[in-house]
C-alpha positions in Angstrom: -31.0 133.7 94.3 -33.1 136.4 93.1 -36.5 135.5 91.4 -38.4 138.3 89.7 -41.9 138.6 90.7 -43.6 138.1 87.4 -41.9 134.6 87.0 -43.7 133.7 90.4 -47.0 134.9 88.9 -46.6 133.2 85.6 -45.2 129.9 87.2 -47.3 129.3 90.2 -49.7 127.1 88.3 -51.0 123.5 89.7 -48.5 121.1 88.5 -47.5 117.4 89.7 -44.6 116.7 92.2 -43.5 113.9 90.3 -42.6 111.8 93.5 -43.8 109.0 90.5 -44.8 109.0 86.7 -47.5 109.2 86.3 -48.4 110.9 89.5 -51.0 108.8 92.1 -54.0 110.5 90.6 -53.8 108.8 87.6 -54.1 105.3 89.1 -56.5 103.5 88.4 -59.6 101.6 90.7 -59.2 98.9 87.8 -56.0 98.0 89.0 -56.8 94.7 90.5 -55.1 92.2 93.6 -54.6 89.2 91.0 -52.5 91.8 88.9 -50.6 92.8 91.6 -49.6 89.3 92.1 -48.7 89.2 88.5 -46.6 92.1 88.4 -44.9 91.1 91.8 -43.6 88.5 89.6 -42.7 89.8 87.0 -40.6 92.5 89.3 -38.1 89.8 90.1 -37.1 89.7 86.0 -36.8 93.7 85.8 -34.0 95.9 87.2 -33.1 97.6 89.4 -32.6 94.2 91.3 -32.0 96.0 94.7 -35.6 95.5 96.6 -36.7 99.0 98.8 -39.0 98.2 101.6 -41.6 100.9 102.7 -43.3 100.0 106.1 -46.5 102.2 106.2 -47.7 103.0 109.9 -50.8 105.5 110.1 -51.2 106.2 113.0 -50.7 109.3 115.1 -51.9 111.0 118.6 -53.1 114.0 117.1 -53.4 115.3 113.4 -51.3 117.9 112.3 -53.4 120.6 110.2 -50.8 120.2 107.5 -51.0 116.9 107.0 -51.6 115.1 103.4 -50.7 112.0 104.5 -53.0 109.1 105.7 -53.3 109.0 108.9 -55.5 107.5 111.5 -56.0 109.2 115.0 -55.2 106.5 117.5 -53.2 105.8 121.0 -54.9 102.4 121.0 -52.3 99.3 121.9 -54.7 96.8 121.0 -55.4 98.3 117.6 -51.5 99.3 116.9 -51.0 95.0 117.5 -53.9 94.3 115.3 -52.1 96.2 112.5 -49.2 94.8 113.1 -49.3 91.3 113.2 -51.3 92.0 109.7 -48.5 94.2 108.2 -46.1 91.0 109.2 -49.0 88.8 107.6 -48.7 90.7 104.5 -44.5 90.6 104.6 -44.9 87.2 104.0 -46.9 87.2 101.4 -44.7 88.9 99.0 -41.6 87.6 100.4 -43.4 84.4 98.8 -43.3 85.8 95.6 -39.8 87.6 95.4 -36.5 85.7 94.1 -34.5 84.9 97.2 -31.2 86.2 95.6 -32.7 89.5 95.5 -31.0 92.1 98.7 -32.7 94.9 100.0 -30.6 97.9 100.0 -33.5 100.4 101.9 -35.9 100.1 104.5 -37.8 103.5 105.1 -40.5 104.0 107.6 -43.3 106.9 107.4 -46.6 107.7 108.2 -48.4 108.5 110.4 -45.7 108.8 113.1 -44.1 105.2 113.2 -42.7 106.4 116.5 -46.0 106.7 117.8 -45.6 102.5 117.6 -44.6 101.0 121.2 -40.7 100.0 120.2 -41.6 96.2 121.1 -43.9 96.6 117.6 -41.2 98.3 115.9 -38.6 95.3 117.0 -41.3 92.6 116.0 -41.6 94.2 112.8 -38.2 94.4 112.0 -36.6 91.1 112.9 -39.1 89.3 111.1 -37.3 91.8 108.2 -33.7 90.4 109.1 -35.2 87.1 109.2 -36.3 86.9 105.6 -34.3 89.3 103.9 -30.6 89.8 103.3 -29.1 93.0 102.6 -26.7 94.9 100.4 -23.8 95.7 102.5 -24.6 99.6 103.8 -28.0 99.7 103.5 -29.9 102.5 104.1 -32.3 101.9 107.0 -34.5 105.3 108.3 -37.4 106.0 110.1 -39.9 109.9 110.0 -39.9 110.6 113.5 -41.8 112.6 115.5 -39.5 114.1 117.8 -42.0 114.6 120.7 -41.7 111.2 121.0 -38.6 109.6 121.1 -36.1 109.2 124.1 -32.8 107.5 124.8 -34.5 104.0 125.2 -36.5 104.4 122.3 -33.0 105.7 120.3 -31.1 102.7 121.3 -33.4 100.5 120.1 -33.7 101.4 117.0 -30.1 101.7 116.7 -29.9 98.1 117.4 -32.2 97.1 115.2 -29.9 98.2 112.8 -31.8 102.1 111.7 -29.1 104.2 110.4 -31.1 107.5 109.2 -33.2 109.5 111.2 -35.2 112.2 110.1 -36.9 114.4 113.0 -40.0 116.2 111.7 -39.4 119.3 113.3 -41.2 121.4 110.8 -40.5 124.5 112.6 -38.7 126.0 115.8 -41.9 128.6 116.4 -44.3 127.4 119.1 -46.7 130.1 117.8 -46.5 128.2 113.8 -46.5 124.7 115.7 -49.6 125.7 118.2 -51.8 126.6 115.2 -50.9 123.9 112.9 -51.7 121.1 116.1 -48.2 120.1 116.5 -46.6 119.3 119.7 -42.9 120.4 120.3 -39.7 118.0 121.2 -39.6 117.4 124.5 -36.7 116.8 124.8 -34.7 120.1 123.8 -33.4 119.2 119.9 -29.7 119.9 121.0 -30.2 116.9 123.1 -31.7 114.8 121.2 -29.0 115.3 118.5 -26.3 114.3 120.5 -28.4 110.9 121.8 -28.3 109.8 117.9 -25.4 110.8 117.3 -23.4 109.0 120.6 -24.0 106.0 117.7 -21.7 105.1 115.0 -23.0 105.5 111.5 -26.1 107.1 112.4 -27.3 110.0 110.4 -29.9 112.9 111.3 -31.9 114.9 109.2 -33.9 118.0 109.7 -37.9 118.4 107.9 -39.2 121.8 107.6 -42.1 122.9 105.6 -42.8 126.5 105.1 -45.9 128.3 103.7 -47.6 128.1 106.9 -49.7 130.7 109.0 -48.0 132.7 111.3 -44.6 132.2 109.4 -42.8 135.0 107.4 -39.1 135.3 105.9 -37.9 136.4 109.4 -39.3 133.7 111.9 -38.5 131.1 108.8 -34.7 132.6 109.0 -34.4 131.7 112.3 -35.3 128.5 112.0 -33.1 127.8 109.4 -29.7 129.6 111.9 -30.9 127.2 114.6 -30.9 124.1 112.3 -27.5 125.3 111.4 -26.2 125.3 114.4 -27.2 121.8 115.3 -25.5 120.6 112.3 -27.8 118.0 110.9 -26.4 115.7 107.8 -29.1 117.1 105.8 -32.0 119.4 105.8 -35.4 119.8 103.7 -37.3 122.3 103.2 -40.8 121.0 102.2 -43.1 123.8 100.2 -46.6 123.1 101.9 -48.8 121.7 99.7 -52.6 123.2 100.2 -55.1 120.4 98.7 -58.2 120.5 101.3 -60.4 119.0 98.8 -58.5 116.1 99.4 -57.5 116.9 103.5 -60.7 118.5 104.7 -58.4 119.5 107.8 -56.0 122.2 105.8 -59.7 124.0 105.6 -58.6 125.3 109.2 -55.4 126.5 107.8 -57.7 129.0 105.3 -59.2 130.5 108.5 -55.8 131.3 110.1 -53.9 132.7 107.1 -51.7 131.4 104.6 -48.5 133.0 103.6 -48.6 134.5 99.6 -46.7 132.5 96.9 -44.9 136.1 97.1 -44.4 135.5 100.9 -43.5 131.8 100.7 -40.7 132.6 97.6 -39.2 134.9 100.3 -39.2 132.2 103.0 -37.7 129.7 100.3 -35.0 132.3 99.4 -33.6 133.1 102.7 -33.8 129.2 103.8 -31.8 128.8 100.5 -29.3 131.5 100.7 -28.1 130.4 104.6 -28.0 127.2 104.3 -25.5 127.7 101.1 -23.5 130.0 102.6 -23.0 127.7 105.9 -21.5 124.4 104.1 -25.0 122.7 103.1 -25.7 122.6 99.0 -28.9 122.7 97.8 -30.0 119.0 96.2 -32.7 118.3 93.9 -36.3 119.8 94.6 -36.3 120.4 98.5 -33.1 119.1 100.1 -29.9 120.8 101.1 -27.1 118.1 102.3 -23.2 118.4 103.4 -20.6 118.5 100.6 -19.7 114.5 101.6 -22.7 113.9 102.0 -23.9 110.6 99.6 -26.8 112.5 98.0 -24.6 115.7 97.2 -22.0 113.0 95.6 -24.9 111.4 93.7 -26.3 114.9 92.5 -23.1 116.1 91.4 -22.1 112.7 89.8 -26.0 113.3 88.0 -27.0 109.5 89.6 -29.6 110.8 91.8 -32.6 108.7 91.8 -36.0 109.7 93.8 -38.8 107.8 94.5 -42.5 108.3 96.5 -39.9 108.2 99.7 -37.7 111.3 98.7 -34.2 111.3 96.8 -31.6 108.5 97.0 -28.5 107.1 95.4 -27.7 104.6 92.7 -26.7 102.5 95.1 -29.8 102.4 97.6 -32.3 102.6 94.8 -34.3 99.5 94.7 -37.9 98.6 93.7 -40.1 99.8 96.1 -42.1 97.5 98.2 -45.0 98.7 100.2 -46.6 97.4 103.7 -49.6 98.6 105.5 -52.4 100.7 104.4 -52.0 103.4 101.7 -48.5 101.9 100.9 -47.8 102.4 97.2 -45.3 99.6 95.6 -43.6 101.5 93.4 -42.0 98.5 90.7 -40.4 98.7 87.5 -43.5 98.3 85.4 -46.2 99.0 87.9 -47.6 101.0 90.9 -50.2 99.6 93.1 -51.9 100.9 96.5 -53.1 99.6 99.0 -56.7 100.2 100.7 -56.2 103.3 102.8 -58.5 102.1 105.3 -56.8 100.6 108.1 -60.1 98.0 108.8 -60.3 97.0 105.5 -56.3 96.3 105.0 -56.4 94.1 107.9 -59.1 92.1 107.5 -58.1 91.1 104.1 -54.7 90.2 104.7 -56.4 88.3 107.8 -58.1 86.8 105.0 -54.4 86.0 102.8 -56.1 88.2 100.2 -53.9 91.5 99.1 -55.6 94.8 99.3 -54.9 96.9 96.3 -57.4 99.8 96.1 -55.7 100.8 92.6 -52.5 101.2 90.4 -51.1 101.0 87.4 -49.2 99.9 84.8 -47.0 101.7 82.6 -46.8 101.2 78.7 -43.1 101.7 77.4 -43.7 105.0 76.4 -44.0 105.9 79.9 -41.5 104.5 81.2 -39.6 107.2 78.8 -41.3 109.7 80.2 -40.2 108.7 83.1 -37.1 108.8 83.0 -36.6 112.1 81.3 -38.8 113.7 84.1 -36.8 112.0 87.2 -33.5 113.3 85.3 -34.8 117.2 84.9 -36.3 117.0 88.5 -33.2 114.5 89.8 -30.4 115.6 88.4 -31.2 119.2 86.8 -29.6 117.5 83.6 -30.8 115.7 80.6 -28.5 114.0 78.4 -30.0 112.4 74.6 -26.8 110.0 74.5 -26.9 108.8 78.0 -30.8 108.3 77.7 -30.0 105.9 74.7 -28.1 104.2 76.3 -29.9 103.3 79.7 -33.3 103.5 77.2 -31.4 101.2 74.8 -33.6 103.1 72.3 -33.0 106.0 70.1 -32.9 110.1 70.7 -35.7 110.1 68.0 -38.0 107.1 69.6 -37.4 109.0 73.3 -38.6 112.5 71.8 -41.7 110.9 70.0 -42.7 109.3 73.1 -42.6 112.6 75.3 -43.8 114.4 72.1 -40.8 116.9 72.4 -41.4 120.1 70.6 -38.4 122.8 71.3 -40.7 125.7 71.3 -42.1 124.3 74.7 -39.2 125.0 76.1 -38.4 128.2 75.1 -40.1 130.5 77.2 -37.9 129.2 80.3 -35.2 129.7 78.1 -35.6 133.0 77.2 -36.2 133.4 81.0 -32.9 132.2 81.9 -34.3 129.0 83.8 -33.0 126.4 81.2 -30.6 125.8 78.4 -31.0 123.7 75.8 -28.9 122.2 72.9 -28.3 119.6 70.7 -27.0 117.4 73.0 -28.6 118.2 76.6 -31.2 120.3 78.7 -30.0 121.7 81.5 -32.0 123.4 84.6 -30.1 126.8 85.3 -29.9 127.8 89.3 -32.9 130.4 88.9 -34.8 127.6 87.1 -34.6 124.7 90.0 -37.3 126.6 91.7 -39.5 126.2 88.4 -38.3 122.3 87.6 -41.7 121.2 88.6 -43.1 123.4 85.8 -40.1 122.7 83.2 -40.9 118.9 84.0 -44.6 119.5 83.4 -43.6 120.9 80.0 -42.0 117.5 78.8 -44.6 115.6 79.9 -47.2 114.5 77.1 -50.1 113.8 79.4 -50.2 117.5 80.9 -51.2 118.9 77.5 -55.1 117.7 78.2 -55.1 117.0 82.1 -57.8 116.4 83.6 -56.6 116.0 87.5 -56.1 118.4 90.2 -52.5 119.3 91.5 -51.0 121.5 94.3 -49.7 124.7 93.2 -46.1 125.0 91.7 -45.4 127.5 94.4 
């Protein structure tokens, strides 16, 4: 893939990542606990039926520079339980307000480094899940992990509580780009550790990467990328680092050490790109690369990829997202709502049997539209009119009203060979995948007067 240097220089503009729609920094403080409870309800009436569970854990033994998560620094036992037995606390809760009949079909755990939990925690955790819960049959059931800390105990355990997915934050195979982004190494050598998941039936491993980090370049990111080839993992991603220290005061130290160019991080992007395409992996939605049999690359080529605030997924897992522990965000059918980010606060109301919502909001119809045009273009590449009627059950003139479609939007990526569009369809071209963020931005209505701050494109 070859991408000319002015389209990096027009394009690499702050635009959402559309991991929701509207994006998090449009909720709202209104956004109150008592509505939660209402839409909670009202969830168990809306489709998809399938219930997601997100387990939030924040905390971690040292920060990473990178990080734009929410995470607590923390090796405390005693304040890991203390979160815990509220996180359970709060389980119940909205298991009290779910229809029975409803099956989860995901559990997904991030952070923070959920690893960094003692595995007792972890098990607690999760058989009170198996407890109150049924499942679909094959659900998906994953954890982030840190791979400087896991070991074959740890593995096993988790295997037999039933985790299917593993996804090892490696982020890079430099110990120069780790040392000065704070990030310790496996410890065990990533060959092994490979082969400990793997000695387990139906257990997956992927590979996290972000590049657009100091010290890294198109050669050092290269081989990265041959080394996570040769270990062969299920699927890979290749996260674009997203600078935003005015909301992580920490990347601050990253401006002092050197960021790569949007020039230099397109190069990084372009080699990780054209070797894991020409060593069996194909490149799926936004940032992931996966094996031809691979459920995702079935999904994406079927055009029933889904994505939601924990990265891309299939028809089949998709559920309504339900969100435990601090900063969680529910993400339901007709609402999003987050909980307080501070980990003393969340606990001390759920002590209380109070929920914690610090904001949300709730979607209008019209937005829902949007929504679904945008997770198409950034999904699948491909928009169909006729097959949005149909899942809409609404009309191709009501859908473009609502996204107030106007061609001549469009036609500058067009012209640039990044999109096609007719009558019936838009449709991302190969050069233009590395643009959908922009090419979604252009459809949607609220980006025409925004207000809020975004990463860059690029």
């Amino acid at each position: 893939m070859n991408i000319p240097q002015n389209l990096i220089e027009k394009y690499n503009t702050p635009v959402p990542r559309y991991t929701s729609y509207p994006p998090a920094n449009f909720f709202s403080a209104d956004f109150s606990p008592e509505e939660y409870v209402k839409v909670l309800e009202e969830s168990n009436r809306e489709n998809p039926q399938n219930i997601s569970i997100y387990i939030h854990i924040p905390f971690c033994p040292k920060i990473c520079h990178f990080c734009g998560c929410n995470t607590h620094l923390t090796r405390d036992k005693n304040k890991m339980q203390v979160y815990v037995d509220a996180l359970k606390k709060e389980i119940r809760m909205v298991r009290a307000l779910l229809d029975s009949k409803r099956k989860v079909s995901q559990v997904h755990w991030g952070g923070g480094t959920p690893n960094s939990l003692p595995i007792a925690m972890i098990e607690d955790i999760m058989n009170l899940i198996h407890e109150l819960f049924e499942y679909i049959p094959n659900p998906e059931i994953a954890m982030e992990c840190h791979p400087a800390m896991l070991n074959q105990d740890y593995i096993n355990r988790l295997v037999a509580l039933k985790f299917n997915r593993f996804s090892l934050g490696i982020q890079d195979f430099n110990q120069q780009v780790l040392d000065n982004v704070n990030r310790d190494a496996s410890v065990i050598p990533e060959e092994e550790l490979v082969a400990l998941i793997r000695s387990h039936k139906n257990t997956s491993v992927n590979f996290d990467f972000i590049y657009g980090l100091p010290f890294q370049d198109e050669d050092s990111f290269a081989e990265t990328i041959k080394r996570a080839i040769n270990l062969s993992p299920d699927r890979l991603v290749t996260f674009s680092y997203a600078h935003v220290p005015w909301v992580k005061k920490a990347q601050k130290i990253l401006d002092a050490r050197g960021l790569p160019s949007a020039t230099k991080k397109l190069a990084m992007f372009e080699v990780g790109y054209r070797l894991l395409t020409e060593n069996g992996y194909d490149a799926i939605g936004l940032d992931h690369f996966a094996r031809p049999d691979d459920e995702l690359n079935l999904a994406f080529k079927n055009k029933t990829l889904h994505r939601n605030f924990q990265g891309y997924c299939t028809r089949e897992t998709t559920g309504q997202v339900y969100a435990f522990g601090a900063t969680g965000i529910s993400q339901l059918e007709s609402a999003y709502a987050q909980n307080a980010k501070d980990t003393n606060v969340y606990v001390d109301q759920i002590n209380k049997g109070k929920f914690t919502i610090e904001k949300g909001y709730r979607l209008n119809p019209d937005e829902k539209i949007i929504r679904h045009v945008i997770n198409e273009v950034m999904c699948n590449y491909y928009f169909s009119w006729h097959e949005a009627e149909q899942v809409l059950k609404t009309t191709t003139e009501h859908i473009k009203q609502s996204i107030a479609y106007n061609e001549s939007h469009l036609m500058g990526f067009v012209n640039e060979g990044l999109l096609s569009v007719t009558n019936e369809s838009i449709s991302v071209s190969e050069k233009g995948r590395f643009f959908v963020r922009n090419i979604a931005a252009s459809l949607d209505p609220n980006m025409r007067n925004a207000t809020q701050k975004f990463s860059k494109a690029l």
